[in-house]
VEXNU-606432 format. One record per residue (C-alpha): residue number from 1; residue in three letters; z, x, y. Coordinates in Angstrom, 3 decimals. Layout:
BEGIN
PAKOL:NUM:ALA:Z:X:Y
...
//
This chain:
BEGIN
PAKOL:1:UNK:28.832:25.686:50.486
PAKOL:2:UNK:30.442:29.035:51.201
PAKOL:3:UNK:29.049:32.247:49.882
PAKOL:4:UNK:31.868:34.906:48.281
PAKOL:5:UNK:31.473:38.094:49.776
PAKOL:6:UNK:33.470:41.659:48.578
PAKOL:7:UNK:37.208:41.780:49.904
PAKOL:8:UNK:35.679:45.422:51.817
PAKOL:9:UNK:33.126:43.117:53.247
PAKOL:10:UNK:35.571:40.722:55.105
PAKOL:11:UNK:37.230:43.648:56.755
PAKOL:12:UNK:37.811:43.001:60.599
PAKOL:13:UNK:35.687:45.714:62.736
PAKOL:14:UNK:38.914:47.422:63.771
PAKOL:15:UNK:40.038:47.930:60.222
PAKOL:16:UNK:36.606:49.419:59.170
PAKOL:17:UNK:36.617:51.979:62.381
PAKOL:18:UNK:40.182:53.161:61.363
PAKOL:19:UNK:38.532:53.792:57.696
PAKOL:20:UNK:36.078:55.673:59.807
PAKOL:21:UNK:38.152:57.548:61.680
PAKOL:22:UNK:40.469:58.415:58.796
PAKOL:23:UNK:37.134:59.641:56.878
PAKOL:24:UNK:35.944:61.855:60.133
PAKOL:25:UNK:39.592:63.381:60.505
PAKOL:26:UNK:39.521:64.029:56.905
PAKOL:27:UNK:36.123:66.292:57.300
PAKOL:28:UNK:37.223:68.180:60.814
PAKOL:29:UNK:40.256:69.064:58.474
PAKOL:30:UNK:38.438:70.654:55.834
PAKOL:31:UNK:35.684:72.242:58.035
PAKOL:32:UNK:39.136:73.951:59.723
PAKOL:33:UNK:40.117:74.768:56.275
PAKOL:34:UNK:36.751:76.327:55.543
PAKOL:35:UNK:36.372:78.360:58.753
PAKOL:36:UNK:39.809:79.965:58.414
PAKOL:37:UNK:41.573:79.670:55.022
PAKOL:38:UNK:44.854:80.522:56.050
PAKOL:39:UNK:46.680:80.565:58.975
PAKOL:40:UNK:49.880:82.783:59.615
PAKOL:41:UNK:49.738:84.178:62.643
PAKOL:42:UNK:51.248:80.993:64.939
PAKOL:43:UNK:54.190:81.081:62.121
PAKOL:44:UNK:54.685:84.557:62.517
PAKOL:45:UNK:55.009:84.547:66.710
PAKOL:46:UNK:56.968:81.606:66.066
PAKOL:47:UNK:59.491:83.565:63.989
PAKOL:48:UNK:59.424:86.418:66.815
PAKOL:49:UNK:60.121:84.321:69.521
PAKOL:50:UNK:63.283:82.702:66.973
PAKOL:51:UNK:63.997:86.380:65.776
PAKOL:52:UNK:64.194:87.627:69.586
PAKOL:53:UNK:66.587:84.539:71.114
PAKOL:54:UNK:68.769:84.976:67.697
PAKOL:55:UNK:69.326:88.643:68.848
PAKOL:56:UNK:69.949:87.911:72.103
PAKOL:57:UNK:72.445:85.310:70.997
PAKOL:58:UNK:74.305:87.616:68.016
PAKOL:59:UNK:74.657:90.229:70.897
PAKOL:60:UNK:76.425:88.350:72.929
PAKOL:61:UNK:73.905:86.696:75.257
PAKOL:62:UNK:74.648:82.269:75.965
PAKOL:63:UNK:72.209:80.719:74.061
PAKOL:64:UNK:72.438:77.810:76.070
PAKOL:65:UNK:71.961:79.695:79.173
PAKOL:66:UNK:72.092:83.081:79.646
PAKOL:67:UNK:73.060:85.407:82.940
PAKOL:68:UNK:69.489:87.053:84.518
PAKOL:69:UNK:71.454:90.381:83.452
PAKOL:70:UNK:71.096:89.388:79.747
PAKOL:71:UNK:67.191:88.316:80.286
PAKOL:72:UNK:66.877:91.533:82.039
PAKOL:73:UNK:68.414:94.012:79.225
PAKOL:74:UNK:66.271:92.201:76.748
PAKOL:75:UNK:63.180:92.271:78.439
PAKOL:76:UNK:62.475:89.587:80.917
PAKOL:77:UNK:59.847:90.014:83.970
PAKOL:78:UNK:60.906:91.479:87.068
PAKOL:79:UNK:58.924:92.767:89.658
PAKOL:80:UNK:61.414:95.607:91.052
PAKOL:81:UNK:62.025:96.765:86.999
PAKOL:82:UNK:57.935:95.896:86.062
PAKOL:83:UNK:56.392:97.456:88.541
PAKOL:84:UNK:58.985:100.558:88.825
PAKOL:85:UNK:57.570:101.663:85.500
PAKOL:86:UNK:58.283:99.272:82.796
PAKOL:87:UNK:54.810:97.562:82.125
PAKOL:88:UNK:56.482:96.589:79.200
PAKOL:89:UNK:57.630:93.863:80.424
PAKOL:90:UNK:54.576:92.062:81.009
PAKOL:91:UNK:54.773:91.338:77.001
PAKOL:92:UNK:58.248:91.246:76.218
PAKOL:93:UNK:59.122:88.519:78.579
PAKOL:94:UNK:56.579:86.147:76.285
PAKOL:95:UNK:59.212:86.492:73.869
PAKOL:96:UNK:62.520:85.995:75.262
PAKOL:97:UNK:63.861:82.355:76.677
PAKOL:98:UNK:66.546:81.022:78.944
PAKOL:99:UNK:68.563:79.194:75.818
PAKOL:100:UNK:67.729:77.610:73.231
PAKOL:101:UNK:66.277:74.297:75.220
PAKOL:102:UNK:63.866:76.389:76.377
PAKOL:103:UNK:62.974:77.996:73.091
PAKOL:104:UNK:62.796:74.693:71.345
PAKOL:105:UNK:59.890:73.139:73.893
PAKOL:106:UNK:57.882:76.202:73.799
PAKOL:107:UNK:58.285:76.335:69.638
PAKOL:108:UNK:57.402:72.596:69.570
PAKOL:109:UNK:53.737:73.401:71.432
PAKOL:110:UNK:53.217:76.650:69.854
PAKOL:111:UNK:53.644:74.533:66.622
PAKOL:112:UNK:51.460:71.557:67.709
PAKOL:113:UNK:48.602:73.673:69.418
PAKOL:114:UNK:48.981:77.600:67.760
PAKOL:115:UNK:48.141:75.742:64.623
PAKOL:116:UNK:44.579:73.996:65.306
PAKOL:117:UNK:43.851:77.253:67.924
PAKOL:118:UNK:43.967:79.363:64.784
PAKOL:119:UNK:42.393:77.620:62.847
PAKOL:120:UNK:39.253:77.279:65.365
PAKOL:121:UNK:39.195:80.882:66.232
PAKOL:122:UNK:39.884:82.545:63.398
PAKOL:123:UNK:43.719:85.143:62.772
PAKOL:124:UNK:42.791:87.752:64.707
PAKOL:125:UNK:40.996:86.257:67.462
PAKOL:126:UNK:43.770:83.949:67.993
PAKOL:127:UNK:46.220:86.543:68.216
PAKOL:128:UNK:43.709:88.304:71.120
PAKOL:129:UNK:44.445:84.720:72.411
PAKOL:130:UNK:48.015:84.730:72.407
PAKOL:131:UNK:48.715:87.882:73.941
PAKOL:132:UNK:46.305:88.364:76.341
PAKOL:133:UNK:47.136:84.919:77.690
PAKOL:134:UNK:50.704:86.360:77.945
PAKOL:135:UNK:49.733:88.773:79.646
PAKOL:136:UNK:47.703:86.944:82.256
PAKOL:137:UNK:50.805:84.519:82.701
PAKOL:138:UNK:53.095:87.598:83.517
PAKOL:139:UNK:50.855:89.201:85.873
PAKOL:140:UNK:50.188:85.883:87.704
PAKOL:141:UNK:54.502:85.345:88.146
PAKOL:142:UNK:54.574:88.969:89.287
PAKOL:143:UNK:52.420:88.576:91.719
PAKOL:144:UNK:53.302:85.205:93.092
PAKOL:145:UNK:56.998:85.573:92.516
PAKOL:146:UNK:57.950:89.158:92.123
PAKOL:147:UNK:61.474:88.673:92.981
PAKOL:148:UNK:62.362:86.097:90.479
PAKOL:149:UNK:63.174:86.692:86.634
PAKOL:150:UNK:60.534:85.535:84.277
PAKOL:151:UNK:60.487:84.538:80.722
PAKOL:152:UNK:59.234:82.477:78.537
PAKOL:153:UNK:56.223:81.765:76.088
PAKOL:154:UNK:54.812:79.457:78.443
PAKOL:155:UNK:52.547:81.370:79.978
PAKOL:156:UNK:50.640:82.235:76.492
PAKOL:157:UNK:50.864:78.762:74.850
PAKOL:158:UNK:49.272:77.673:78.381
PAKOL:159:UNK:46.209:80.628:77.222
PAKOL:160:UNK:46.336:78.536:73.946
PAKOL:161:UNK:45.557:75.156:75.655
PAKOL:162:UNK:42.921:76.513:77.508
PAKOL:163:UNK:41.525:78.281:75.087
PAKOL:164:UNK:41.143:75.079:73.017
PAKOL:165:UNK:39.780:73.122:76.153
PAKOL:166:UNK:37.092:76.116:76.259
PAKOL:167:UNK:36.611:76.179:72.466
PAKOL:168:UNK:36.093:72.361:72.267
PAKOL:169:UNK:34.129:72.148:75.202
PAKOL:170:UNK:31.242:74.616:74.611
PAKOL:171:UNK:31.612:75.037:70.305
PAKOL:172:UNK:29.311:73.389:68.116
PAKOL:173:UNK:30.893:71.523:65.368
PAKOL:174:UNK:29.333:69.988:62.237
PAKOL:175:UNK:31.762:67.085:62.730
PAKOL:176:UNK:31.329:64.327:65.549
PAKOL:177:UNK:31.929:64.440:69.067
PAKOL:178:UNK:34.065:61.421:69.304
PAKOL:179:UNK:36.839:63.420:67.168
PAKOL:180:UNK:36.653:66.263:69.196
PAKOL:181:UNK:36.128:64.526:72.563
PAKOL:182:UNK:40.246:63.141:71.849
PAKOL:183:UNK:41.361:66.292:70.456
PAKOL:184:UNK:39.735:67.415:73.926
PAKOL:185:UNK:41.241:64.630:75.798
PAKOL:186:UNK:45.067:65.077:74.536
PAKOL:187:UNK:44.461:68.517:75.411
PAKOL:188:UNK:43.780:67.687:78.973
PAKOL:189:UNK:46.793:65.533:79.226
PAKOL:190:UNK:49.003:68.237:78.039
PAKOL:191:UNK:47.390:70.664:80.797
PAKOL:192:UNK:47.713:68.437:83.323
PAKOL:193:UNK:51.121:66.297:82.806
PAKOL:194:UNK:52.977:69.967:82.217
PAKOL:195:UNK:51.403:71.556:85.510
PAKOL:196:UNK:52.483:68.336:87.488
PAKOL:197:UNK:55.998:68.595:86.472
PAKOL:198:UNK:55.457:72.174:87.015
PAKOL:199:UNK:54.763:71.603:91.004
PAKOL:200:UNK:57.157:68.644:91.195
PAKOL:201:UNK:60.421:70.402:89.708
PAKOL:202:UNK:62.629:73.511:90.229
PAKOL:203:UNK:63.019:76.523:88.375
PAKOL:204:UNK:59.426:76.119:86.343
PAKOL:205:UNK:56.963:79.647:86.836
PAKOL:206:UNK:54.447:77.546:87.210
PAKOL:207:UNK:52.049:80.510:88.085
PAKOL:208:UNK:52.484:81.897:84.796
PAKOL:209:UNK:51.206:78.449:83.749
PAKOL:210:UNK:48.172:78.767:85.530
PAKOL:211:UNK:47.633:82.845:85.012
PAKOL:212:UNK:48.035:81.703:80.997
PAKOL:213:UNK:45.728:78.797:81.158
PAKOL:214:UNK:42.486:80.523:83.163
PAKOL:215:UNK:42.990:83.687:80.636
PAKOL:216:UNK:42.594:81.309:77.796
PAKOL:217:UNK:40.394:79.879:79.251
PAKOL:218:UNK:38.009:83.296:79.407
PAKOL:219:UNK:38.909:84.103:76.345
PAKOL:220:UNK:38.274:80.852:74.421
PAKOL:221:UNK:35.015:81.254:76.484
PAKOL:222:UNK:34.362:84.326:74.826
PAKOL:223:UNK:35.894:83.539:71.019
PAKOL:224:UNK:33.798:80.217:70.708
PAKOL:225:UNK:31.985:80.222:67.531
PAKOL:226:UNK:29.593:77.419:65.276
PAKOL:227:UNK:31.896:75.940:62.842
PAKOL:228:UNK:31.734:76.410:60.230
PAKOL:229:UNK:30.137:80.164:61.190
PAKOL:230:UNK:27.029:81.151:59.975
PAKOL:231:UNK:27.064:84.557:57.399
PAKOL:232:UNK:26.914:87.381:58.932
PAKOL:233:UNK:28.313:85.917:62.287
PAKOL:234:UNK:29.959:89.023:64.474
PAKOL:235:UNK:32.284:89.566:67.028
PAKOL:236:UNK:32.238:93.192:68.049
PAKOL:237:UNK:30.781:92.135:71.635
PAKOL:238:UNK:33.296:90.170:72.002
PAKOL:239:UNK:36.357:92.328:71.102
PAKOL:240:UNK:34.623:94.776:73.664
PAKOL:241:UNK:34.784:92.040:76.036
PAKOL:242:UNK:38.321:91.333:75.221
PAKOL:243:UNK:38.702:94.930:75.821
PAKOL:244:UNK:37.823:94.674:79.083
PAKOL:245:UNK:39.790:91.640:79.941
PAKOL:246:UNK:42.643:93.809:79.149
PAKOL:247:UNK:41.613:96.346:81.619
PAKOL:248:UNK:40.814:93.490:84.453
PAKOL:249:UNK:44.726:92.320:83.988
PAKOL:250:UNK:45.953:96.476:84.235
PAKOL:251:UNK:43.858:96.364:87.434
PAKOL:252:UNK:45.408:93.189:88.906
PAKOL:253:UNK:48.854:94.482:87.845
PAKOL:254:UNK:48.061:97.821:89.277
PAKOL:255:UNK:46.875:96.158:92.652
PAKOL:256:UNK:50.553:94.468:93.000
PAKOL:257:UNK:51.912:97.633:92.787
PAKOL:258:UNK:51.397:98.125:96.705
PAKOL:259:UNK:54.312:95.750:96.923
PAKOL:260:UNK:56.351:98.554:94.907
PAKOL:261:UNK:57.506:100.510:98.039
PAKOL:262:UNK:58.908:97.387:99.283
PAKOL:263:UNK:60.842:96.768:96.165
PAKOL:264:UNK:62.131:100.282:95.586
PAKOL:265:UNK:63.568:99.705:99.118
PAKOL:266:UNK:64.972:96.247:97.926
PAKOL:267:UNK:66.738:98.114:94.691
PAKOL:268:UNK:68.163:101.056:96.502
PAKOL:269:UNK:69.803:98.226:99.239
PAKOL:270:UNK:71.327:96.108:96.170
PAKOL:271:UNK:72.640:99.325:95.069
PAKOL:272:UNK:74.070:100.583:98.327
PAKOL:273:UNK:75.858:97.135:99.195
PAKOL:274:UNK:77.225:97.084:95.456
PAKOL:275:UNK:78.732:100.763:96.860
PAKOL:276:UNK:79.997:99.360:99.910
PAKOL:277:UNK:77.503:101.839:101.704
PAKOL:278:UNK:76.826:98.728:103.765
PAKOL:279:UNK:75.164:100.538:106.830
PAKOL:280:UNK:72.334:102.577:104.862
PAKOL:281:UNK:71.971:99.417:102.955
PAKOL:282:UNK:70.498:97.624:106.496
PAKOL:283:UNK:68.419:101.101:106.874
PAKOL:284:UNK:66.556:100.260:103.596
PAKOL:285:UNK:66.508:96.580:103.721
PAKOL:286:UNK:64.619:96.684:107.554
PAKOL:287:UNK:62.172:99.041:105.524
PAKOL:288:UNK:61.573:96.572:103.272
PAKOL:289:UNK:61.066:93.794:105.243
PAKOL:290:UNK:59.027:95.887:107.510
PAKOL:291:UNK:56.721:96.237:104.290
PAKOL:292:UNK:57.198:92.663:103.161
PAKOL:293:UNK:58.303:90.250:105.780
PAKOL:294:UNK:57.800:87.240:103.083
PAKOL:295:UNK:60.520:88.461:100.955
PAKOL:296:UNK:63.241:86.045:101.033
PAKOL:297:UNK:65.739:88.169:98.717
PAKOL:298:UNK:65.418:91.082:101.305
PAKOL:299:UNK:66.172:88.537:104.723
PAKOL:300:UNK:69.306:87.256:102.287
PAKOL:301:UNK:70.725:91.313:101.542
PAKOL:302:UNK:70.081:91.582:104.560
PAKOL:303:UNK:72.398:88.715:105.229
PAKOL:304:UNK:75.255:90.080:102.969
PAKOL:305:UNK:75.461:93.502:104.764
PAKOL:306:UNK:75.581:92.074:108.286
PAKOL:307:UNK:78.542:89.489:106.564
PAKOL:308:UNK:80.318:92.379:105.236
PAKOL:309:UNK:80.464:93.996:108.665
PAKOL:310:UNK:81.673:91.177:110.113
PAKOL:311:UNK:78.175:90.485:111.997
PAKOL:312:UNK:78.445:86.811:110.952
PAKOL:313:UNK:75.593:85.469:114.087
PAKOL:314:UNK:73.492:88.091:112.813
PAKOL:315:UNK:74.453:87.396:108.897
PAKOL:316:UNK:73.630:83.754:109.654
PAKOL:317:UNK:70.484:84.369:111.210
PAKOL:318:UNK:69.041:86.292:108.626
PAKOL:319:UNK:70.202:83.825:105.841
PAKOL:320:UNK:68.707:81.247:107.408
PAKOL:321:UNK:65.658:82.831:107.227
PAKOL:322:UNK:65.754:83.171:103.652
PAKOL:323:UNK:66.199:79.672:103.196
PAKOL:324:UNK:62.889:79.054:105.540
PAKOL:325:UNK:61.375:81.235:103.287
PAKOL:326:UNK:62.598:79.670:99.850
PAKOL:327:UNK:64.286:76.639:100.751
PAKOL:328:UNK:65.648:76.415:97.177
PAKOL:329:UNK:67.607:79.373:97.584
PAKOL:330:UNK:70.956:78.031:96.473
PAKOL:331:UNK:73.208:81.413:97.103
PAKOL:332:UNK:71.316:82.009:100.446
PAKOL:333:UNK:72.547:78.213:101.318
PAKOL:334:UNK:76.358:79.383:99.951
PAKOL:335:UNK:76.878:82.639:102.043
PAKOL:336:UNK:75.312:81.009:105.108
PAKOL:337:UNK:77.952:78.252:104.213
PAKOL:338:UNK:80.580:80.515:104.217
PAKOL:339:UNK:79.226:82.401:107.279
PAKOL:340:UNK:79.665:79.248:109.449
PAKOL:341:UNK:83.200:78.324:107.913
PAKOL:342:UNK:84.226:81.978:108.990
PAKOL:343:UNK:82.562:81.491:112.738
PAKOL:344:UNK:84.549:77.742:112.829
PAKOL:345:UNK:81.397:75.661:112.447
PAKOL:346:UNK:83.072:73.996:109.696
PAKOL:347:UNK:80.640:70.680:109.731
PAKOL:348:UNK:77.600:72.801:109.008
PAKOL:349:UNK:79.228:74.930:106.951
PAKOL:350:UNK:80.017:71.657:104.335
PAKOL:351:UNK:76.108:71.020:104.331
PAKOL:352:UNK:75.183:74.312:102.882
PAKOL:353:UNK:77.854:74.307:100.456
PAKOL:354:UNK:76.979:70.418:99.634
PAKOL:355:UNK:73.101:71.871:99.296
PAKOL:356:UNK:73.890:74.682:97.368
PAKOL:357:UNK:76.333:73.183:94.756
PAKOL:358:UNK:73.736:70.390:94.488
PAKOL:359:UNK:70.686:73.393:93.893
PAKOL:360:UNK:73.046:75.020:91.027
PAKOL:361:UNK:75.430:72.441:89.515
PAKOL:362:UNK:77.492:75.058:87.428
PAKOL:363:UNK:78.240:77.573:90.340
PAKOL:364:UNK:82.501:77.499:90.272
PAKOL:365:UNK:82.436:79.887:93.427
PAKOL:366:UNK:80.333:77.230:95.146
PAKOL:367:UNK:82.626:74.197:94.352
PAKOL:368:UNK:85.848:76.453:94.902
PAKOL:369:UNK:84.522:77.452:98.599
PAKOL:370:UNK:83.825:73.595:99.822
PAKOL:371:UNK:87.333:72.712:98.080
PAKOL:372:UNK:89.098:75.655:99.983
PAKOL:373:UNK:86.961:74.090:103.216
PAKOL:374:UNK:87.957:70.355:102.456
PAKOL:375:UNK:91.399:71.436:102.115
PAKOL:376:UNK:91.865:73.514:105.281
PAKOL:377:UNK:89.906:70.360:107.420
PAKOL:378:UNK:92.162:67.742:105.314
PAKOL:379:UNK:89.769:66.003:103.163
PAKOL:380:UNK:92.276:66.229:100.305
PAKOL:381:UNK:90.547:64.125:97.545
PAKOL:382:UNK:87.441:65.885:98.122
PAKOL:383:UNK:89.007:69.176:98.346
PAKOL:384:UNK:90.734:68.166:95.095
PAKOL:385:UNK:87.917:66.997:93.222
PAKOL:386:UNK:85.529:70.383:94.031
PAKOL:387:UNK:88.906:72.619:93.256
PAKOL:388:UNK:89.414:70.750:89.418
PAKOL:389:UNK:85.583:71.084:88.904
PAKOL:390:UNK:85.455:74.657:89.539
PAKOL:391:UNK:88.715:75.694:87.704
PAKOL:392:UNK:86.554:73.488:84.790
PAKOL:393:UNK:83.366:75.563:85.351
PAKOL:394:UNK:85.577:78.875:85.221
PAKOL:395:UNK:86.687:81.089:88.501
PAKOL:396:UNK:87.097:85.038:88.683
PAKOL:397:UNK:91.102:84.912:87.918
PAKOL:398:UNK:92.226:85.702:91.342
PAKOL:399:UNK:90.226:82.817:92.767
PAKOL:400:UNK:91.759:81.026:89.755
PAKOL:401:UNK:94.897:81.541:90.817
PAKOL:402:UNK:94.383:80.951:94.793
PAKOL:403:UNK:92.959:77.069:93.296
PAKOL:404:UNK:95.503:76.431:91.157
PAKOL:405:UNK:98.070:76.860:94.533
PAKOL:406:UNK:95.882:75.136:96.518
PAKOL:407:UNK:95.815:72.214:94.149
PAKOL:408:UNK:99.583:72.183:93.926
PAKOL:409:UNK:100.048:72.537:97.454
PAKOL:410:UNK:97.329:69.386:97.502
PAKOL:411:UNK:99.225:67.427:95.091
PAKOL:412:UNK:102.507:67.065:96.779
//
């Protein structure tokens, strides 16, 4: 005989934990809702970030990928312009990206994260969040890579994550740990799968991943509060605190200011080679690099003036030691290219033109230099493949014109 027992009864375990789950997620939701009835400050720095690229883009700048000139004029990090005077730029760049693939990731884990961030800490602490993790991700590219243009929300939707990882970590929650513990987890994975590609891939500030994500982390340290908070609960301590988080990061930014002598050196050379002044431009640049040996954008102006005085052993030289310094320095890797072609070492001149076209894909000079080499060592299908792809990429018109010939004379 077989006893009947309720349909609900018969469930498999599995089913019933899903119920259970469903149920938990359900009551984390409205203890969220509770603690902070609306949220509208990760919409609103979502629509800024939109609002700035849209500019950009209506003013003329590529929204798939603009020039460093354009980043520049709209705000973008740069040590020579951020720590000549315009601290501005530490909170600016958090707003402006390098086209619209770039604005589109960040957007997608400002959505994702900004959303359950505010809703832990509460509007206004969140937006303490936000910007002073922006702020710790810009002062952590200046100082690690001063030289290089930086933008991007990055840096303060990293202060977001670790803020949460704080938050969940030391909060107490009327809910159960096992729902916070994967909120936790899939935290952690988006930390650390983001920093690895970070490390393993070119072009990614990851510094102002990791200058965002340990400034979140302090500050999630100091927002964490019982949810849902007790009457009466206060955070004036903690604002002060804030406060002086604030003044740590305008002490750290002030510190890397040593390295402005160097860099007003750096900015007067560009300047003077852009006049042709080429001799006073070698004047400033040994200056610099007496002050900052490491910089490999000094070694490589350094490079162009010797090049332009027809120093080509000494251009070389210094080049190369750009490249030991930043070996992805693809326009270091094209001027020493064309340094060797002009001295008749015409093998290694193909292998820093091969490395630098394969560093930056879209750079026409680049492809136009190896096909003007191929051509004059009589590799003609090579010489005519690099000519049609920069002609397709889109040459100043005189080089224009001196492909076109050569293609002609190549076709014949």
């Amino acid at each position: 005989m077989e006893n009947w027992t309720p349909e609900s009864q018969q469930q498999p375990e599995y089913e019933r934990e899903q119920i259970q789950r469903a149920g938990t997620a359900l009551t984390f939701g409205q203890l969220l809702a509770q603690s902070t009835p609306r949220y509208f400050v990760a919409p609103a720095l979502m629509g800024l970030n939109v609002a700035a690229f849209l500019l950009m883009a209506l003013f003329g700048a590529s929204p798939l990928d603009p020039t460093g000139e354009q980043l520049l004029a709209w705000g973008a990090n740069f040590g020579p312009l951020t720590l000549g005077g315009e601290w501005w730029r530490l909170l600016s760049a958090t707003f402006i990206h390098i086209g619209i693939i770039h604005l589109a990731l960040n957007m997608q884990c400002l959505w994702r994260l900004g959303n359950l961030a505010e809703r832990l800490f509460g509007n206004w602490a969140f937006l303490m969040l936000y910007v002073l993790s922006g702020l710790g991700g810009s002062v952590a590219s200046l100082w690690w890579n001063p030289n290089t243009i930086g933008a991007g929300a990055s840096g303060a939707i990293f202060g977001i994550a670790g803020g949460l990882l704080a938050f969940l970590y030391f909060a107490k929650l009327a809910v159960p740990r096992t729902i916070i513990q994967s909120t936790l987890a899939s935290t952690l994975v988006f930390v650390g799968y983001n920093l690895l590609y970070g490390f393993t891939s070119t072009g990614i500030d990851n510094a102002a991943h990791i200058g965002g994500l340990v400034t979140g982390a302090l500050v999630g340290v100091l927002f964490t509060r019982p949810l849902p908070p007790p009457e009466g609960h206060s955070r004036a301590w903690r604002y002060l605190a804030a406060t002086g988080l604030v003044l740590l990061l305008v002490v750290g930014t002030l510190f890397l200011r040593e390295q402005e002598g160097s860099i007003a050196d750096l900015m007067k050379a560009e300047k003077l080679l852009q006049a042709g002044e080429f001799d006073q431009a070698i004047v400033h640049l040994e200056k610099a690099l007496e002050a900052d040996p490491g910089s490999a954008v000094g070694h490589y102006y350094l490079g162009i003036a010797y090049a332009e005085k027809g120093m080509y052993d000494d251009a070389i030289a210094a080049y190369t030691q750009a490249i030991s310094l930043d070996p992805q320095f693809a326009e270091a890797h094209l001027n020493r290219g064309i340094a060797y072609a002009l001295t008749g070492q015409y093998e290694k001149a193909l292998a820093d033109l091969s490395k630098s076209s394969d560093m930056d894909d879209g750079n026409a000079y680049a492809y136009f230099v190896r096909g003007s080499l191929y051509a004059e060592t009589g590799e003609r299908e090579k010489a005519i493949s690099d000519l049609e792809r920069a002609l397709q990429l889109g040459l100043e018109p005189e080089d224009a014109q001196h492909a076109e010939r050569l293609l002609q004379d190549l076709r014949e």
